[in-house]
Every structure is written in structure tokens, then in C-alpha cells.
N, C-alpha and C positions, 0 to 999 in steps of 0.2 A: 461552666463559665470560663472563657478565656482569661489569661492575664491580659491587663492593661499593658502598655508600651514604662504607663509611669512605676509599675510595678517591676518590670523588667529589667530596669534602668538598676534600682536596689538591688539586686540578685545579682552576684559575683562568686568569683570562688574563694574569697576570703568568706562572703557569708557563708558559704555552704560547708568548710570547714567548723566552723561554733555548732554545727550540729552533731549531735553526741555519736549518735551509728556510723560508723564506717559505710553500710551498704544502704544507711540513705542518703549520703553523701554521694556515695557513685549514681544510684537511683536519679536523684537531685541536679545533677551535671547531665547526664543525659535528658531529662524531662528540659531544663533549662537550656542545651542545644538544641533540643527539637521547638521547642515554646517560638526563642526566637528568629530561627529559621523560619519557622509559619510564619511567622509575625511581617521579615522581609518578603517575604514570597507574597502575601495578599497588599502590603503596599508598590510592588510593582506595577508601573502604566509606561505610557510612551514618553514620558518627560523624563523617565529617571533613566531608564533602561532604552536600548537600542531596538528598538521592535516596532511594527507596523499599528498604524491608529487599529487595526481590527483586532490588536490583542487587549485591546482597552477593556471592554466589556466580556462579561465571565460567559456570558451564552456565542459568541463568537468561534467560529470551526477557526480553528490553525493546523498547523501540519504537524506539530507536536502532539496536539492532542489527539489526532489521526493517527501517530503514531506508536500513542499510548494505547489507544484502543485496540488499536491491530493486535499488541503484545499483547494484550491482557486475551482479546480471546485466544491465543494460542497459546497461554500458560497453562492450560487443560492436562492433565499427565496421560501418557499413551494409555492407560488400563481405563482409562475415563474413554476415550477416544474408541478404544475398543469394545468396551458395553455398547457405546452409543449405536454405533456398526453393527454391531450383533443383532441390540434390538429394531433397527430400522429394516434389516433384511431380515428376522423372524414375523414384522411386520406387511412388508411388503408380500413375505409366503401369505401368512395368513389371508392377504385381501385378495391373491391369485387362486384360493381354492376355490369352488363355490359353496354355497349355503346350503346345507341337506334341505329339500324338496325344492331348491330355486336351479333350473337351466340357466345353461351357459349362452352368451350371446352367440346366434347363429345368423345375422344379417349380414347378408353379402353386399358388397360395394356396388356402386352405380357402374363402374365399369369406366368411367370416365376420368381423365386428367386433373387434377387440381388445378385451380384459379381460371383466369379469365376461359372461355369457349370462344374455338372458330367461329364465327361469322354472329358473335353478341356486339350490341353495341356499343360503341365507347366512350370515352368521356369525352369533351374537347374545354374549352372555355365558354362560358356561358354567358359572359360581359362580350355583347359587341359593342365595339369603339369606333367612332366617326374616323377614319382616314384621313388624313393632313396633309400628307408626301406621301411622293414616291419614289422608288430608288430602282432603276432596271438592271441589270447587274448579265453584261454580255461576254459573249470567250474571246481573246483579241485573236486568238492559232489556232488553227483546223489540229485536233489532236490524233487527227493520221497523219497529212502529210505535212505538218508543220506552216502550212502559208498564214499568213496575213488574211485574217477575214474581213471581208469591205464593210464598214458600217452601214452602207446603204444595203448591204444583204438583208435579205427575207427571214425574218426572225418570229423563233413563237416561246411563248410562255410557257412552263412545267412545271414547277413548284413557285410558292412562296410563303414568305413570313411578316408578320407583323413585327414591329420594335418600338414599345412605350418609351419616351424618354423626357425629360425636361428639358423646352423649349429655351434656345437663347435667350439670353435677358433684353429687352426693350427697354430705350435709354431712356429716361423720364418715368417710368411704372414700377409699382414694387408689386409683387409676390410671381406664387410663381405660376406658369403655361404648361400646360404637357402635350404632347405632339406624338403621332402616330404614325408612322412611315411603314409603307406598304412597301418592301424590297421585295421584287421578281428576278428569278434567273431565266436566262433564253436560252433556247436553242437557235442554231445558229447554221443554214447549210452550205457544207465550201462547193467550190468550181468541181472537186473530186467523189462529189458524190454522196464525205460523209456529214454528218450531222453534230455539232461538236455541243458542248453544251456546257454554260459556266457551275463554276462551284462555288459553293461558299466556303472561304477561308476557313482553315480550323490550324490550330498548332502539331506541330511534330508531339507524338506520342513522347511521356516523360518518367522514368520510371519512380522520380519524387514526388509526382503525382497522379500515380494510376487511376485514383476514381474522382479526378477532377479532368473535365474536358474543359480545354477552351478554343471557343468558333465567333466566326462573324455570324452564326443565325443563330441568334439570342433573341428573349423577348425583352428584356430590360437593357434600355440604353445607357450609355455611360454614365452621365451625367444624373441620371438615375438609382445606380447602380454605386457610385460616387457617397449619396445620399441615405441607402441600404446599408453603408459601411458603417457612414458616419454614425447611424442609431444604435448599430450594434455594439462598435466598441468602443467609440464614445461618450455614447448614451447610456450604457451597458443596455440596452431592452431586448425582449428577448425576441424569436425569429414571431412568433404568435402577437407580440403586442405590435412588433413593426406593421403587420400584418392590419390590424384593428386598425390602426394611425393612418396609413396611407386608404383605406377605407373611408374610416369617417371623417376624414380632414379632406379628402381629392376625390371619392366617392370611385376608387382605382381598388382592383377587385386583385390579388395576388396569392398564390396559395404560397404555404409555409416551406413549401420543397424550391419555389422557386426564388423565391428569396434566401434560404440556405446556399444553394446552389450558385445565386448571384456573389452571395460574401465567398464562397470558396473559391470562384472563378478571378475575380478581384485579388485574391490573395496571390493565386499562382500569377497574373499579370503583372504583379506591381515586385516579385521576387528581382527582377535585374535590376532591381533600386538600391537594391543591397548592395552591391561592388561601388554603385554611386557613393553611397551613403557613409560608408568603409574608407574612399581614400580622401571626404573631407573631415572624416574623423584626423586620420591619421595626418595629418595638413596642419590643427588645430594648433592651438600654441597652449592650451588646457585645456584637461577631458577631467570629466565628472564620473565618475562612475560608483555604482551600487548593483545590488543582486538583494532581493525577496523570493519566497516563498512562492513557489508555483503548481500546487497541485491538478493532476491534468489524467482523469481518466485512471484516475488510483494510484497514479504513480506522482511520487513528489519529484517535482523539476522547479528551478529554477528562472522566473526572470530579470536578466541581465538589462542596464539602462546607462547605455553610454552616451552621456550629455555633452556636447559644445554649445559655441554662443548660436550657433544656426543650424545644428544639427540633431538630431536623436534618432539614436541606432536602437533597441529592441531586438534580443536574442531568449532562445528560450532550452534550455539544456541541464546538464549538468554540474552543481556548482564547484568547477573544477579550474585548474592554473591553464591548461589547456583551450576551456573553454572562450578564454578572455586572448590567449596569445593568437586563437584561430583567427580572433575578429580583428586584431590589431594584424596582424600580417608578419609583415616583416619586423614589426617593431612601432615605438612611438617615443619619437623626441622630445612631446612637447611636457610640460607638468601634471604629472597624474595627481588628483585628488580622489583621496577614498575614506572610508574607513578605517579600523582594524584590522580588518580581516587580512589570515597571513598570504593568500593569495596574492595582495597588492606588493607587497614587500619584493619580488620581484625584480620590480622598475626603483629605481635609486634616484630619481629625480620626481619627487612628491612632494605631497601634503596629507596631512593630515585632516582630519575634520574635528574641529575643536566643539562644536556643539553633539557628538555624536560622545568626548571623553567630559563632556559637562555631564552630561544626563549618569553620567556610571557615577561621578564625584556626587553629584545630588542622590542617587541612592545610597552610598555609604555614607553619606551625612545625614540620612534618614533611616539609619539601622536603629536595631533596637539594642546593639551593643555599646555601652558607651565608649569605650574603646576605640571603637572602629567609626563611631559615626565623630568622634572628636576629631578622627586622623582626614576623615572626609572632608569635614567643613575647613579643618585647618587648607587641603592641599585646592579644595573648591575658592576660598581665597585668595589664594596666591593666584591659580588662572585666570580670577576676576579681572584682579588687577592687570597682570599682562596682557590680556585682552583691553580694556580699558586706555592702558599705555600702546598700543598699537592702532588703535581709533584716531587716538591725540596726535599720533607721530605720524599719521597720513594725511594730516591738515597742517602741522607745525611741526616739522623733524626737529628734535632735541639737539643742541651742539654736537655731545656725547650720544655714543648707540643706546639702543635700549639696554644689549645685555652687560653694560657697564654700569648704567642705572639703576637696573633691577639684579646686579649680581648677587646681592644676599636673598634676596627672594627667591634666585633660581635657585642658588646653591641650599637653600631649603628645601625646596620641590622634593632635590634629588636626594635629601638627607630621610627623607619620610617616605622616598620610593625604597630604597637599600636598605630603611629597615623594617621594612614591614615585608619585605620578599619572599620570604621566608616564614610569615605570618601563617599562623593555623585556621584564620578564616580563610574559605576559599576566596570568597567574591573580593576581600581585601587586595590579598598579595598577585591574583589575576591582574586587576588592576595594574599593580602598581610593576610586574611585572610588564606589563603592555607599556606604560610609560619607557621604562629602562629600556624595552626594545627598539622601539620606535624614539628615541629620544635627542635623537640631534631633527629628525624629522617635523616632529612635534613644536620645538621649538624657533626653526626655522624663520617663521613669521615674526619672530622677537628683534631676529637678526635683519631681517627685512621686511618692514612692515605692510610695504605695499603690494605682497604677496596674500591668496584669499586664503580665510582661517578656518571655512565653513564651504559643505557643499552645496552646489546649485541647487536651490528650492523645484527646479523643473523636474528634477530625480525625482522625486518623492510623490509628485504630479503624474510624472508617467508613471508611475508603478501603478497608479491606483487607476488611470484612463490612459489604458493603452490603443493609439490610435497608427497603428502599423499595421500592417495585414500580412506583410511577408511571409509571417511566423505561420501562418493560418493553415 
């Protein structure tokens, strides 16, 4: 049976001195640092601690615990690692011999290729769709001798494709039309003899996307395709339920490859939005920024969410000082607001995020040390207020500034940051060393109220419904 919190609260090291043994006293101190460490550790959630709503709940994957995992199998010692070996290939012998009185397989091969056979039949699409439009698609230059081909030249048909898309909107009507256009390419003969014949557009080969093609002969139209996006990574759904939905909602037949295919393509189209997106960043007069947890393929990366009032940028890498300087470019004049994190520290022209240094004070005013959870609430307090007094002072500015008002309350702050620095709890003097660091920063908003105390609520939005494709 666990201690209670209210038992723990009793248990100090004056009490554990009045116990007669020396070595159940030392016993006792350690059993009582581990007690209440567990005790903080299963009261952490997303209000006290700086962490994503999915670390809430104890069956939730994170990258920590991915992390723990990976260790743990690799803490196996090489002699262990070595049996295993041994016996997997005396095993493997054994199943290569054969069984006294059993023949060995003696069936020889068809002789024939793997997978599909010359001249079988193939698959094509099985939904035929009524025709809407049509789109004829002609070469305007004889591509021997370069002329001018005359439209009224004598032209023939050679390939074509279909392309599903969603119909314009008609003004007065709700939902939506989907429209089938028949695009043909011609052949086309000049005055010289040759026969020129149009193509369909496709992009220069790119080596940041070698297995994504993008062309004008698609079967999913933009606006279509638009809509493919949107369910994927808005919706989060996966490529199989988009799949069912456009089905039994549009009675539109799409296989899973082509709808993958459609978000990849999308992705690499909508990439030159990025350099857009990049210098009304950097334009801003405040940028939000944060970085979560991004696991991708076994590998933990990071996504980065650079917020303005009309913009959101979305990167996906490294969680490195590099990372963040690539996107900004040259630089960023305007007010950065971030977290802790030392990365930010950087740019000298910030903010802090005061509900991101509430959630740490409300943990340590919720330790199970008295100690530490008194020094908590006492410094949770004082932020109240200066928060409180910075509300008041953006509707009715005081004669006097605030930090003249509240100068014995700062100079409190600072008196229980400086001593506790040094403090033998870690989560303590982390704390309050982060204050000290950051502390003209921090305070900033005291000094001028009409500055923001807190990061944009969109951050935290985008993390969880990422609706960029760039990254893709």
C-alpha cells in the first residue's frame, strides 16, 4: 500500500532522526525520496507540467516512452545477445537438414518470370462515369521545323484521360456536383510533312521528390484533390476511410493508391508556398512559436509551429537552434514569444509565456514536499497578482508603473528564486533557475502591460491538426 500525500507531508528528516538505527535512518531517507518522487511523477498532467494533452492519459504512445523502450530492449548484455545467435543459427542448421526417411524438395520452377505475364489481362477501372466536358489539348509548333500550326489544320486524336473533379459552385444551391471532363491530346500535321503531337504537362524531374510525380494527366481534379487533403490532415482519416466516405457519401469509386498519391502530389505542388509563407512571417510584428514531438517512421523529429495573426508556417526536423534560424532567414525583428526552451534565448527581443511558467509553479505547489510545495504556492501568488495587475493596467493604467507598485512583490519573486538555486530538489531550483535566466524577460509585461503574457492559442491547435502539406 502506497503512502498517502497526507502521510508524506509528516515525514521529514527531523522525523527520521528520532529513529534509533543509524542504517534505518539512511534506509528511511531514501525510501522517503523515492515515495515522493513517485508521488510527483503520477500527479503530473498538462495543467501543471509543459506537455501535450496526449500525455494525459497513461495508455498514450509519447516519444519518451518510445524511447524507454528502445533502451530497455537494448540493455540485453553481449553474452545474452550471443546465446541468442548461437541458438537461432544451430536452429536454422537443424531445419536445413532433412528428416531420416523424408526427400528433399526436388520441384523445379515454371520457368517463368514473376508477377504480372505478357499478354494477361489488366486491370483498368471498373466505375464508368457519364462524361460532362471536354478538353482537347492541341501542339501550337510543328516540333521539327518550329512553325506555327494553323488551327484549322487536320487533327486526330491519340490518347486520353479522364479527370473527376468538383464542379463549381452555383449561386443559390448548396452541396456539392462532381464533373467529369474528357481531356484528348491531337496530333496535329504541318505543311513539312511531320506530325507533331501535344503533351501533357508534367514538372521537371526533382531530386526532393523522386517518387512523387507531378502532371497535368491526373485522374483527381483540383478541387477534388483540395478536399483529399483536407480529410487527411485535418480530419486526421486515414487514406482507407477517405476512401469508404467518398463512396458512400458521392457513390465515387477511388482506390487507396490513388488517393495517397493525390495527398503526395498536393504536397509537392503547394512546396513554393513556403518562401510565401516565410517572408510574411518574417514581416510580422509578433511570432508565436513552439515545437512538439514528432515521431515519423521510427525516428523522433520534431514539429515546429510558427504562428502570426494571418499566417502559419509548419516545419518538420530536427529540434535544433539551426532549425528555427533556417526558417527565419536572415533574421526577425519583430517580438518573438516562446517558451523556455534555451533555443529561443537567441533573439533578445521576446516574451515569455506566462501560462506555460504557471503550469511548473502549480506543480510545485502540488509536491508532496512541504517544503517545496510552500515555496510553490508562495511564488504561484505573487504571479497571480502581477498577472491580475497587468489585466487592470490595460483597461486603466495606474499613475505609478506597475514595477513601482508591485516592487516588494517582485523583489520577493527574486528573493525565493536566489534561494532556492541551489536547492537539492531538482524540479525546485530548475525552476527557479529558469526564472533567474530569463528574468528581465519574464517580467517584461510588468513593465509594459500592453504587451502579450501568453502564447497564441493557434500553436497548440496546429500541433494537434496540422493542415500544411508542404512537409508531406
Amino acid at each position: 500500500m502506497h503512502l498517502s500525500k497526507h502521510d508524506l507531508f509528516q515525514m521529514n528528516d527531523e522525523w527520521l532522526k528520532k529513529l534509533p538505527a543509524e542504517l534505518l535512518l539512511e534506509v528511511s531517507k531514501r525510501l522517503l525520496h523515492d515515495v515522493k518522487e513517485l508521488q510527483d511523477r503520477l500527479n503530473q498532467n498538462p495543467d501543471n507540467r509543459s506537455r501535450p494533452p496526449t500525455g494525459q492519459a497513461p495508455w498514450a504512445k509519447t516519444a519518451d516512452s518510445e524511447e524507454q523502450s528502445g533502451a530497455a530492449d537494448e540493455s540485453d548484455t553481449a553474452d545474452a545477445a550471443a546465446a541468442r545467435a548461437t541458438g537461432s543459427a544451430t536452429e536454422e542448421t537443424e531445419q536445413a537438414l532433412p528428416v531420416d526417411g523424408q526427400r528433399s524438395s526436388t520441384k523445379k520452377g515454371s520457368g517463368r518470370r514473376p508477377g504480372k505475364q505478357p499478354g494477361s489481362p489488366g486491370h483498368g477501372r471498373s466505375q464508368k462515369l457519364a462524361i460532362t466536358a471536354r478538353c482537347e489539348h492541341r501542339p501550337e509548333f510543328c516540333a521539327a521545323c518550329a512553325a506555327v500550326l494553323s488551327a484549322d489544320a487536320a487533327s486526330q486524336a491519340y490518347p486520353a484521360w479522364d479527370e473527376v473533379d468538383i464542379a463549381p459552385q452555383v449561386e443559390g444551391l448548396i452541396g456539392l456536383a462532381f464533373s467529369v471532363t474528357r481531356h484528348t491530346l491531337l496530333e496535329v500535321s504541318c505543311s513539312c510533312g511531320h506530325v507533331s503531337r501535344a503533351q501533357a504537362w508534367r514538372a521537371p524531374a526533382d531530386g526532393q521528390w523522386e517518387k512523387v510525380e507531378l502532371g497535368e494527366w491526373r485522374l483527381v481534379g483540383p478541387r477534388l484533390a483540395g478536399v483529399i487533403v483536407l480529410l487527411a490532415l485535418r480530419m486526421r482519416l486515414s487514406r482507407a476511410s477517405i476512401r469508404e466516405l467518398l463512396m458512400e457519401l458521392f457513390e465515387l469509386t477511388l482506390s487507396t493508391g490513388v488517393i495517397d498519391e493525390t495527398i503526395r502530389e498536393a504536397g509537392r505542388a503547394s512546396l513554393p508556398l513556403e518562401d510565401a509563407l516565410v517572408a510574411d512571417i518574417v514581416q510580422a510584428a509578433q511570432l508565436h512559436v513552439d515545437e512538439t514531438s514528432w515521431p515519423e517512421s521510427g525516428v523522433l523529429l520534431w514539429l515546429w509551429a510558427l504562428v502570426t495573426t494571418h499566417t502559419t508556417l509548419f516545419l518538420i526536423g530536427p529540434r535544433s537552434r539551426e532549425m528555427l534560424e533556417n526558417a527565419l532567414q536572415d533574421g526577425f525583428p519583430g517580438l518573438l514569444i516562446s517558451d523556455g526552451y534555451g533555443v529561443y534565448r537567441a533573439w533578445e527581443n521576446r516574451l515569455r509565456c506566462w501560462p506555460h511558467l504557471m503550469r511548473k509553479l502549480r506543480g510545485l505547489a502540488e509536491s508532496s514536499d512541504a517544503r517545496v510545495s510552500g515555496a510553490g504556492q508562495e511564488m504561484e501568488g505573487i504571479m497571480k497578482t502581477l498577472m491580475a495587475a497587468i489585466y487592470a493596467a490595460r483597461i486603466d493604467p495606474p499613475p505609478e508603473g506597475l514595477p513601482v507598485r508591485y516592487a516588494n512583490e517582485i523583489e520577493r519573486l527574486r528573493h525565493l528564486c536566489e534561494a532556492h538555486q541551489m536547492d537539492d530538489h531538482s524540479v525546485l531550483h530548475r525552476v527557479v533557475r529558469e526564472f533567474l535566466y530569463d528574468w528581465d524577460v519574464i517580467l517584461r509585461p510588468v513593465a509594459e502591460p500592453m504587451l502579450s503574457t501568453y502564447q497564441n492559442k493557434v500553436i497548440h491547435r496546429s500541433c494537434k491538426h496540422v493542415i500544411d502539406v508542404a512537409f508531406l
